[in-house]
Steps between C-alpha positions, in 0.01 A plus 500: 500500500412619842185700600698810547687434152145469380357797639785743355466355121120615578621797614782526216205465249217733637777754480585427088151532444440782684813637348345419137177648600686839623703519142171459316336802712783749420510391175150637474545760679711620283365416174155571558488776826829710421349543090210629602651746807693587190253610298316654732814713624510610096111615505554702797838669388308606162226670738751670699661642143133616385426658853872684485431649170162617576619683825762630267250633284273659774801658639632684157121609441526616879826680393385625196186616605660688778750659272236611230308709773809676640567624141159573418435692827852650562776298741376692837 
C-alpha cells in the first residue's frame, strides 16, 4: 500500500467515525432535546388558553357592566 493509499484509508476512517459520532448526536437530539421543546411548547399553549379566557372574562364584565349602567341611568 502506498503512503497516499495509506493516508486516504485514514482519511476514509476519521470520516466513519465522525459519521457515527454525528448519527449518535441527532439521535439525541431528538430523543432527549425535541421531548422536552415539546413539552414545554404544551405548558405554554395551556397558559395562553388560561390568559384568553380571562381576557374573555374581563371583557364580558366590561360589557356587562357598561350595559347595566346605560339601563339603570337611561341610554343618553
Amino acid at each position: 500500500m502506498s503512503k497516499l493509499d495509506h493516508k486516504w484509508a485514514e482519511v476514509t476512517e476519521q470520516n466513519a467515525k465522525d459519521i457515527i459520532d454525528i448519527k449518535h448526536s441527532i439521535d439525541t437530539i431528538k430523543d432527549n432535546h425535541l421531548t422536552h421543546l415539546e413539552a414545554d411548547m404544551c405548558k405554554q399553549s395551556k397558559a395562553i388558553e388560561k390568559i384568553d379566557q380571562r381576557i374573555w372574562a374581563v371583557l364580558i364584565i366590561l360589557v356587562a357592566s357598561t350595559v347595566i349602567g346605560m339601563i339603570k341611568h337611561g341610554i343618553s
